[in-house]
C-alpha positions as CSV (number, residue, x, y, z in Angstrom):
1,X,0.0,0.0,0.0
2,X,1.1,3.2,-1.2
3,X,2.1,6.0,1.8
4,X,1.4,9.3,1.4
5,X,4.3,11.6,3.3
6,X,2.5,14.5,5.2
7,X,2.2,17.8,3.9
8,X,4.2,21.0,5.0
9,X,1.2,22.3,7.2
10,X,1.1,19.2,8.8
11,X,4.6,19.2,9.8
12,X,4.6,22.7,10.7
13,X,1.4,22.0,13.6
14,X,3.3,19.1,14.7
15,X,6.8,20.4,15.4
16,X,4.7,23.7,17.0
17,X,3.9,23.4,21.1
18,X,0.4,22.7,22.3
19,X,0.4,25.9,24.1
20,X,-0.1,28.0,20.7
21,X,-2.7,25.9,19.7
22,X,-4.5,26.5,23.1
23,X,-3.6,30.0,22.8
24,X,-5.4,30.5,19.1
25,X,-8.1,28.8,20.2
26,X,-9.2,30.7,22.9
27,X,-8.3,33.5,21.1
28,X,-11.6,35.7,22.1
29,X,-13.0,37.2,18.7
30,X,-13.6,41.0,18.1
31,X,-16.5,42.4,19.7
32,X,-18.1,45.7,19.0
33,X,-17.9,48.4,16.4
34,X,-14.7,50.3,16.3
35,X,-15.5,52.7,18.2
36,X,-16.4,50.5,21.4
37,X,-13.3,48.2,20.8
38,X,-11.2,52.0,20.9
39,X,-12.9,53.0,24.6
40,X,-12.2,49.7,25.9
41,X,-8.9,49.7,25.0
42,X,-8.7,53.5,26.6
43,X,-10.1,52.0,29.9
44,X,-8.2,48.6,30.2
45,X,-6.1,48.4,33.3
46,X,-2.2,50.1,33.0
47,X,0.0,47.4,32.3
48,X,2.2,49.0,34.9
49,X,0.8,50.6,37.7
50,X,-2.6,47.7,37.3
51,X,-5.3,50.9,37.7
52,X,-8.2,51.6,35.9
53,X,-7.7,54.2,33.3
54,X,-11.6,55.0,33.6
55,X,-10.7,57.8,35.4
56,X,-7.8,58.9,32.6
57,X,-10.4,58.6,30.1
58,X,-12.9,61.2,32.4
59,X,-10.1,63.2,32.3
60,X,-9.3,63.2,28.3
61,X,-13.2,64.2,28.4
62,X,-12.2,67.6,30.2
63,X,-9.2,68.3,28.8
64,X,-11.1,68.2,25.2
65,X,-13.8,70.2,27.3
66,X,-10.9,72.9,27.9
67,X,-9.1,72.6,24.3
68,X,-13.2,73.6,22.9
69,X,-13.3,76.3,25.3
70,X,-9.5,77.5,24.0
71,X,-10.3,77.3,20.5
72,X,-14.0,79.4,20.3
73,X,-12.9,82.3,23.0
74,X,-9.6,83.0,20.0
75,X,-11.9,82.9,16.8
76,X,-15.3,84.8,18.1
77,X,-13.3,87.8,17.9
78,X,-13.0,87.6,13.9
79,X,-17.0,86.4,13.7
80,X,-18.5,89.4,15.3
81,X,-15.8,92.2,14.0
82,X,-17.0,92.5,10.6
83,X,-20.9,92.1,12.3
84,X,-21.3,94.9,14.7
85,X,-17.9,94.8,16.8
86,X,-16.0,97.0,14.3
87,X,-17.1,100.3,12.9
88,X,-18.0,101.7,9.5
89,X,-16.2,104.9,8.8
90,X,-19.1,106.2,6.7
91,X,-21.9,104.6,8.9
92,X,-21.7,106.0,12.5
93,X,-24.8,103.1,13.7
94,X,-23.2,100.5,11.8
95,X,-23.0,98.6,15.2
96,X,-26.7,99.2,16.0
97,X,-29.0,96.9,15.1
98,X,-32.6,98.3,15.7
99,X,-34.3,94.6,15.5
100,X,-32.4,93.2,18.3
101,X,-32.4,96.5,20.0
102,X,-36.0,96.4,20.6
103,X,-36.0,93.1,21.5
104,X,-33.2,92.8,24.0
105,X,-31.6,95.3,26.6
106,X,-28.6,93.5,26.2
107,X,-28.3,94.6,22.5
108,X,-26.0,97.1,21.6
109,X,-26.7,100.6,22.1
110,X,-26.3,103.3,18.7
111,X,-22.8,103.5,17.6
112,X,-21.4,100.9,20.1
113,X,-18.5,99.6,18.1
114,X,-14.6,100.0,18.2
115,X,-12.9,101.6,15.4
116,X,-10.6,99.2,13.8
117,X,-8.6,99.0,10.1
118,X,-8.4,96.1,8.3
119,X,-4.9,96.3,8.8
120,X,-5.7,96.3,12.8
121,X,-8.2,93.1,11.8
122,X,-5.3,91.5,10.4
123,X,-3.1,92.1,13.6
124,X,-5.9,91.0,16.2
125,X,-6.4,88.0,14.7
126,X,-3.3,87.3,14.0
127,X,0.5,88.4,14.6
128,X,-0.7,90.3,18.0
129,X,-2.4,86.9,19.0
130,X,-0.2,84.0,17.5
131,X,3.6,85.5,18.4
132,X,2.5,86.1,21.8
133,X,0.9,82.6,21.6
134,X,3.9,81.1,20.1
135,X,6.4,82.9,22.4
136,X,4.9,82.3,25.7
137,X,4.5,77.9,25.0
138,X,8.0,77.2,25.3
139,X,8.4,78.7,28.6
140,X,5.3,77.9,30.1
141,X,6.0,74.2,28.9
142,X,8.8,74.0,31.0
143,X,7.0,75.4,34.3
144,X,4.7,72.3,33.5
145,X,7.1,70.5,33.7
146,X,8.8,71.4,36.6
147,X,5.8,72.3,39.0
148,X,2.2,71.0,39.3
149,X,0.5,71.0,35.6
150,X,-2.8,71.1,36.9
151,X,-2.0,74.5,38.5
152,X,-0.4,76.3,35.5
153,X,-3.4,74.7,33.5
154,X,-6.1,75.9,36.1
155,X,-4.1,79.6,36.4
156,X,-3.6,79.9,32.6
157,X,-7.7,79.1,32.2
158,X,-8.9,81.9,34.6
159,X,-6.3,84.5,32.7
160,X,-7.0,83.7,29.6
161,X,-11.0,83.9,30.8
162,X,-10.2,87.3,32.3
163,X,-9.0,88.5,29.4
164,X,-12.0,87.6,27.2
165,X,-14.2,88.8,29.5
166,X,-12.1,92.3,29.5
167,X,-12.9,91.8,26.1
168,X,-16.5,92.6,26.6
169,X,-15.3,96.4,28.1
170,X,-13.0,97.3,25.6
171,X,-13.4,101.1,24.5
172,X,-10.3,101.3,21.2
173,X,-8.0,99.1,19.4
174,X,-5.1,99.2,22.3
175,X,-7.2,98.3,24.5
176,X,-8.1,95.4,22.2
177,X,-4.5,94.5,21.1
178,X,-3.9,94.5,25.2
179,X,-6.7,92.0,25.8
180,X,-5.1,89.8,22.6
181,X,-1.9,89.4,24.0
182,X,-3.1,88.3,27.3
183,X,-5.5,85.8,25.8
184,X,-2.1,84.7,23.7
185,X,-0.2,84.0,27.2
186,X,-3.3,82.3,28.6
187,X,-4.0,79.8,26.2
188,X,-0.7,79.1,25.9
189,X,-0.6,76.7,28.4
190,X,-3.4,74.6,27.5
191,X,-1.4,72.4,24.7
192,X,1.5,71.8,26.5
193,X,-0.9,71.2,29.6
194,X,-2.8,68.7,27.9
195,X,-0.6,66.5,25.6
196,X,2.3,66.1,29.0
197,X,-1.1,64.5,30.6
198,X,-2.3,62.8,28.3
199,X,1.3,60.7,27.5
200,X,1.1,60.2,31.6
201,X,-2.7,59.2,31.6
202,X,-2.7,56.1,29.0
203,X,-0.3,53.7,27.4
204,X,2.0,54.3,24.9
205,X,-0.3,51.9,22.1
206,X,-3.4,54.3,23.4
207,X,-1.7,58.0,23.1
208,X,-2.9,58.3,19.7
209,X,-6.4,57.5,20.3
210,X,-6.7,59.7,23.5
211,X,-4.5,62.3,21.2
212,X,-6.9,62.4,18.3
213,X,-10.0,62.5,20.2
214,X,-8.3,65.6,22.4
215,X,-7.8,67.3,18.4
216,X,-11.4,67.3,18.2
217,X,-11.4,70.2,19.8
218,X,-10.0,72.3,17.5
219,X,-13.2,72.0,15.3
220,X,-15.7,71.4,17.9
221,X,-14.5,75.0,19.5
222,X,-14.3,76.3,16.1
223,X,-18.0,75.7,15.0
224,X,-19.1,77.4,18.6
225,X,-17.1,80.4,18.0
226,X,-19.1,80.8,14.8
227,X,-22.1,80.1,17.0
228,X,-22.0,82.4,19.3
229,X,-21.1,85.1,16.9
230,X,-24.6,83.9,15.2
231,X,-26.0,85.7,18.4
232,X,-24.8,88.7,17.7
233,X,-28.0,89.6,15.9
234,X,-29.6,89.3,19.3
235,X,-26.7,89.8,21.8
236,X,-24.4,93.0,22.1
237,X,-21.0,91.8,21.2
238,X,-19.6,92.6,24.4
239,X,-21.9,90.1,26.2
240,X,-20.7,87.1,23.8
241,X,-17.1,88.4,25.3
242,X,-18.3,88.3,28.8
243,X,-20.6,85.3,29.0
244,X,-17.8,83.1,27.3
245,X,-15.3,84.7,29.8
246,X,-17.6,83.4,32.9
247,X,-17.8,80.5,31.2
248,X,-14.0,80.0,31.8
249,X,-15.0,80.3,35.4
250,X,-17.5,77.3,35.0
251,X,-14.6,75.2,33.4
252,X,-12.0,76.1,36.0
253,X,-14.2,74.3,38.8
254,X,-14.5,71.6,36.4
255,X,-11.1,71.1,35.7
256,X,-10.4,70.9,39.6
257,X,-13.2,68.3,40.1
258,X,-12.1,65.6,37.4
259,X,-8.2,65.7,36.9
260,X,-5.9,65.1,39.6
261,X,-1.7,64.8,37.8
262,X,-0.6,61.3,37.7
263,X,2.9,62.4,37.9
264,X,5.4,62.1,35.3
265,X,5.5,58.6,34.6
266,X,8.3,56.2,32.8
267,X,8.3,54.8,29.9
268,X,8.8,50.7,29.8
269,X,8.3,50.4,26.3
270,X,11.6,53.0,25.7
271,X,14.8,50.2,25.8
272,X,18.9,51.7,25.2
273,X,21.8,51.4,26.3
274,X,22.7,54.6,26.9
275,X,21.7,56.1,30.5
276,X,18.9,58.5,30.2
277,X,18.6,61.8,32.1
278,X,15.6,62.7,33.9
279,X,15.6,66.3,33.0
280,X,16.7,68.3,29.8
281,X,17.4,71.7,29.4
282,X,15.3,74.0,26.6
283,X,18.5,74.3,25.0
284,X,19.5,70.6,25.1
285,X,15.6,70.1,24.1
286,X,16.5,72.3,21.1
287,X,19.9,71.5,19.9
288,X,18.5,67.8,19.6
289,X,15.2,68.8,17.6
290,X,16.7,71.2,15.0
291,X,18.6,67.6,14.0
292,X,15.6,65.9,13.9
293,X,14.3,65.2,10.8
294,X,11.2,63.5,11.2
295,X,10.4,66.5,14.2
296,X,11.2,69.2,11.5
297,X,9.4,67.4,8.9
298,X,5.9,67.3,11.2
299,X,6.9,71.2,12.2
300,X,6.9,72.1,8.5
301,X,3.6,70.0,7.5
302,X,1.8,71.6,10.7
303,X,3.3,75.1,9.5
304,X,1.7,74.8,6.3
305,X,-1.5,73.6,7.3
306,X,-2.4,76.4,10.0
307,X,-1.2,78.9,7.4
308,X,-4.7,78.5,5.7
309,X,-6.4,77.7,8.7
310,X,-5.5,80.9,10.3
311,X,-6.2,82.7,7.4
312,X,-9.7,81.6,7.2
313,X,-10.1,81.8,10.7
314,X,-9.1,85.8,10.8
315,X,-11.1,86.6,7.3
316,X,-13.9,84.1,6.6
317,X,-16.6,86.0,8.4
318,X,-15.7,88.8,7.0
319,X,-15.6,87.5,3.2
320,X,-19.2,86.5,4.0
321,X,-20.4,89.7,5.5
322,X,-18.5,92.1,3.0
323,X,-18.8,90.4,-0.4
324,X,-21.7,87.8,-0.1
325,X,-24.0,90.2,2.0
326,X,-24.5,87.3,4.6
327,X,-25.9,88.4,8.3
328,X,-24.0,86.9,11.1
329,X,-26.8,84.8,11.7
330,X,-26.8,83.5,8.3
331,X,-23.0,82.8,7.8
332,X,-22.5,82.1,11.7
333,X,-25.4,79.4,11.6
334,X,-24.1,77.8,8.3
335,X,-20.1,78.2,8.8
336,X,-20.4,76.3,12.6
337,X,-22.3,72.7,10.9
338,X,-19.4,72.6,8.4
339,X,-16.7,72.9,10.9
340,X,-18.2,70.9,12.8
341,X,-19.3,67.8,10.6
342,X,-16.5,68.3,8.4
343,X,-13.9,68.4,10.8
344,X,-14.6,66.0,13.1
345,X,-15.2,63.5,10.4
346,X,-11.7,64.3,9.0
């Protein structure tokens, strides 16, 4: 009788141990959408310290909270200039709108409006904003750092709050360029803040989740900004300013309810040779980044994407309100669900 020698496969399973059989077999199948398979890998137990991250995730849920809050109290100002905030040289009521006058004693009274240039627009929204913004990160990163980041993060919220709610009592364009550069220093610290935490809060193979869902944020606050200045056809401009500034107030408390600092915690997963220093100065920080290719290669792509994205965040309100004719209500209604739906879905 003929044998037939066994096949490749078959020599493969028997030379293999019976454990990794065992192991495929129970093997648990996927479960869930993607979405519920992401949150439970957010909340599994740290491989490390064995606690829940439950609480890390309650905390991501604030810290996107904050990051909304961050990104509508910077772009309101460029809804509700070209709509009431800013006045027309050859139109002395331009800021008055008799409609929501009538209907509201918190409108604006006649002629309530700050004179500002387009050149001036152009500053607000951006160099007297963004340089401060830029300038005041690196060193407010490294008190993070070094002291209690819950503390610079709470301290940063109520001064950039103060300053938007200064915002509501400004009188001329210093006074407004003053305000800007305060809410620069402020918000400053809410990035740095925010991704330090986050790398502390979950495990390396989660960061990007947690990191993503954080960047909501960005469009979420975005698409209120242009909310809010939809009000202004029924709410004086300078009680958008103040009502988001006590808002801050409301988020502060928040902030101090939810998040307590893990501490800064060590990464297992990192494995040289070399001994690794606990602490690096900002100029050892920079001398190694300026020879890193793939870090300059993500600071150039991010450059070139928020070159736009500023630019239509500074003059997109008022392309709709100078050349299309749009009420704020119109363009403020229709710009927020775009943002929104279109870049969260991105």
């Amino acid at each position: 009788m003929e044998v037939i020698p066994p096949s490749r496969d078959e020599l493969r399973r028997e030379s293999e141990p019976e454990e990794r059989h065992e192991f495929e077999m129970a093997k648990p199948k996927k479960e869930g959408n993607f979405l519920t398979r992401r949150i439970h890998r957010l909340v599994q137990r740290d491989a490390h310290t064995g606690k829940s991250n439950v609480h890390a995730l309650c905390s991501l849920v604030v810290l996107f909270l904050v990051y909304v809050l961050n990104q509508a109290d910077r772009l309101v100002l460029a809804v509700v200039l070209p709509d009431g905030m800013r006045c027309d040289s050859n139109k002395t009521d331009h800021c008055f709108n008799q409609t929501a006058h009538n209907a509201s004693n918190l409108a604006c009274s006649p002629g309530d409006c700050i004179d500002v240039s387009e050149t001036g627009q152009g500053l607000l929204t951006g160099p007297v904003f963004t340089v401060v913004y830029v300038v005041a990160g690196i060193p407010l990163a490294w008190l993070s750092d070094k002291g209690s980041r819950i503390a610079v993060l709470v301290v940063g919220i109520v001064f950039w709050s103060l300053m938007v709610f200064c915002t509501g009592y400004v009188n001329n364009f210093w006074e407004l360029v003053l305000v800007r550069m305060g809410l620069g220093i402020g918000e400053a610290t809410c990035n740095p803040v925010a991704y330090s935490l986050i790398s502390d809060l979950f495990l390396p193979e989660n960061r990007a989740t947690a990191l993503a869902g954080f960047s909501f944020g960005i469009y979420l606050g975005g698409a209120i900004g242009y909310a809010f200045g939809a009000l202004n056809e029924v709410l004086c401009w300078r009680w958008l300013f103040r009502s988001l500034g006590i808002l801050g107030v409301v988020m502060v408390v928040v902030v101090l309810a939810v998040i307590r600092d893990p501490g800064h915690q060590k990464d297992h997963t990192v494995k040289t040779k070399k001994p690794q220093k606990n602490q690096y100065t900002i100029a050892e920080t920079a001398s190694h980044l300026i020879t890193c290719v793939p870090y300059l290669l993500l600071l150039l792509a991010g450059s070139i994407r928020n070159l736009p994205g500023y630019a239509l965040g500074g003059w997109l309100a008022t392309f709709y309100k100078r050349d299309l004719n749009q009420e704020s209500k119109t363009y403020g209604r229709n710009v927020a669900i775009i943002v929104a739906i279109g870049g969260i879905s991105g």
